[in-house]
C-alpha positions in Angstrom: -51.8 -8.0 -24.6 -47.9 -8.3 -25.9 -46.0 -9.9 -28.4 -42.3 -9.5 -28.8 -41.7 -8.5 -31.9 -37.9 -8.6 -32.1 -34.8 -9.7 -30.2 -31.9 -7.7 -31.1 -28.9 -8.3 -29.6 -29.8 -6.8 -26.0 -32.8 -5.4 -26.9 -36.1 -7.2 -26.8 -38.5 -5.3 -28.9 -42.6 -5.6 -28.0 -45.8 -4.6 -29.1 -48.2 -4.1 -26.4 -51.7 -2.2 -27.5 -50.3 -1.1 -30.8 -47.0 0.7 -29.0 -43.5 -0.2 -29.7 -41.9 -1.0 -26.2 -38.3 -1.7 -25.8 -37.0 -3.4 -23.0 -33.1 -3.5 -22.4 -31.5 -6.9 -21.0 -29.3 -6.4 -18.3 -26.4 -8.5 -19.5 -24.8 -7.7 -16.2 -27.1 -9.0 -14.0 -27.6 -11.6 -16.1 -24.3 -12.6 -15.9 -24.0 -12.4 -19.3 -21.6 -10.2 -19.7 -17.7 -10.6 -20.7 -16.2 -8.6 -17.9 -13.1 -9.4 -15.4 -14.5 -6.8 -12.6 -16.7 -4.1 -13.1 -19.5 -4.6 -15.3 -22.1 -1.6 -16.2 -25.6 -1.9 -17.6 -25.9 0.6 -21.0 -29.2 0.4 -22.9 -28.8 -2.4 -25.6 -25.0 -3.4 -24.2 -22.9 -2.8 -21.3 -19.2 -2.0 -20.4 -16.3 -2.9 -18.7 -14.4 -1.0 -16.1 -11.8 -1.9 -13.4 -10.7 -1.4 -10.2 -7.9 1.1 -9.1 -4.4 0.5 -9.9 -6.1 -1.8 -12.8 -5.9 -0.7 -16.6 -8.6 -2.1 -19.4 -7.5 -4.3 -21.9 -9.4 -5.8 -24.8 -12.7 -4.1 -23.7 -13.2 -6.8 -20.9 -10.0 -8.3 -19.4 -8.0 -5.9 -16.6 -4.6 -5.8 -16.4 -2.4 -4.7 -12.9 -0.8 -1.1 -13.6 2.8 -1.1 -12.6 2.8 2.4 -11.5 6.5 1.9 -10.8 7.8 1.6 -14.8 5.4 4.3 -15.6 6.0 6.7 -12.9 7.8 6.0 -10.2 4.6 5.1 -8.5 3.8 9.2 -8.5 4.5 9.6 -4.8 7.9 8.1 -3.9 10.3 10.0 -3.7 13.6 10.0 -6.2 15.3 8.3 -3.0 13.0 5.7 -2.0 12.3 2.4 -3.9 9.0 1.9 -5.5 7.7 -2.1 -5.5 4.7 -2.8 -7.9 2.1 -4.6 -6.1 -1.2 -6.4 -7.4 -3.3 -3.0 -8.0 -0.9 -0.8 -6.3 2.2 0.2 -5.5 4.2 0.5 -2.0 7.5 3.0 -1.3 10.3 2.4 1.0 13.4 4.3 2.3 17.1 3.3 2.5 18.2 2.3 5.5 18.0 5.1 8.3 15.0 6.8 6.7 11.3 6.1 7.0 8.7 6.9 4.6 6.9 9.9 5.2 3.6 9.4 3.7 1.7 12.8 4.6 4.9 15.0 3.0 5.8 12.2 0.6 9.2 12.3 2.1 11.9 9.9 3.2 12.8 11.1 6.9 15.8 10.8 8.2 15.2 8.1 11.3 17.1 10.0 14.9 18.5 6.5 15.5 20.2 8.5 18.9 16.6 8.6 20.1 17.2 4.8 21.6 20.0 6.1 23.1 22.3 3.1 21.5 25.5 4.8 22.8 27.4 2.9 25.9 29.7 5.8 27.9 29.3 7.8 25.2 27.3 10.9 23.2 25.4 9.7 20.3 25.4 12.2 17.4 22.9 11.7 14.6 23.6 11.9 11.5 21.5 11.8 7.5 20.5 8.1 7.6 23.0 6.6 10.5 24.5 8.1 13.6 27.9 8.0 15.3 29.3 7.8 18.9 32.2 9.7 20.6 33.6 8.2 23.5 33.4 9.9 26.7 36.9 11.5 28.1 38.5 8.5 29.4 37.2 6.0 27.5 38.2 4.0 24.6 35.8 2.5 21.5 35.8 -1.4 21.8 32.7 -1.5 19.1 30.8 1.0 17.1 28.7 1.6 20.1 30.4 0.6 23.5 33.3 3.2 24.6 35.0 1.1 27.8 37.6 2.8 30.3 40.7 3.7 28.7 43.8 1.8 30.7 46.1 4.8 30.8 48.3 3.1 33.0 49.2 0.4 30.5 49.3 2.7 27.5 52.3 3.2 25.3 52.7 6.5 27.3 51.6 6.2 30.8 50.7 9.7 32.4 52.2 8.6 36.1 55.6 8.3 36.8 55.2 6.2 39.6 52.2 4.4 41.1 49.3 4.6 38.4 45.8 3.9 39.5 43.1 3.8 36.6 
């Protein structure tokens, strides 16, 4: 036989056989509780917690970190650009590079690799790349070396019949 004797804030308080028992409410599973996210049972109350990339405010209400303004977001490097995201944070490289996640590194990009070089050798270089024409052959774009017209140059190699 029981009576409740008390109820204290989150405590109910009974007396069963002439002992004191004390029973704690869950206000969490109750629902009950105040909390944006993470709610945890404590005897007589509870607290608040949040998520990753999350930061308490006001003992119940979480607020998005932006680990950019406070650090950079830790793991980009000085040359990349860190963008604040909704509990996180994401890095990217200028153009050329690609973010390195294992070395936290922004990696140059070997843009030769494609080969994007017409009648020319492609020659990488920190970010870009260039191309030098082949012997013979003239740039008509950044990329596309076509056959030099020596015979209609300002100085034509032949004195007589030219045949490019």
């Amino acid at each position: 036989y029981c009576i409740i004797l008390y109820l204290c804030y989150n405590v109910i308080i009974y007396l069963c056989y002439n002992h004191v028992i004390l029973l704690d409410i869950d206000e969490c599973a109750k629902g009950s509780a105040l909390c944006d996210t993470i709610c945890i049972n404590t005897n007589g109350s509870y607290n608040c917690a949040c998520n990753p990339g999350y930061r308490l405010r006001n003992k119940h209400t979480c607020d998005d970190v932006d680990e950019c303004r406070e650090s950079n977001g830790t793991c980009c490097p000085t040359t990349a650009t860190c963008t604040n995201t909704d509990g996180g944070y994401t890095c990217s490289c200028p153009a050329g590079y690609t973010y390195n996640t294992l070395n936290n590194t922004c990696d140059d990009i070997n843009e030769c690799h494609g080969n994007p070089c017409v009648n020319a050798v492609c020659s990488n270089t920190l970010g870009s790349f260039q191309c030098q024409c082949h012997s013979g052959y003239e740039f008509f774009n950044a990329t596309y070396c076509r056959d030099k017209d020596e015979c209609h140059a300002d100085s034509p190699v032949c004195q007589h019949i030219c045949t490019n």
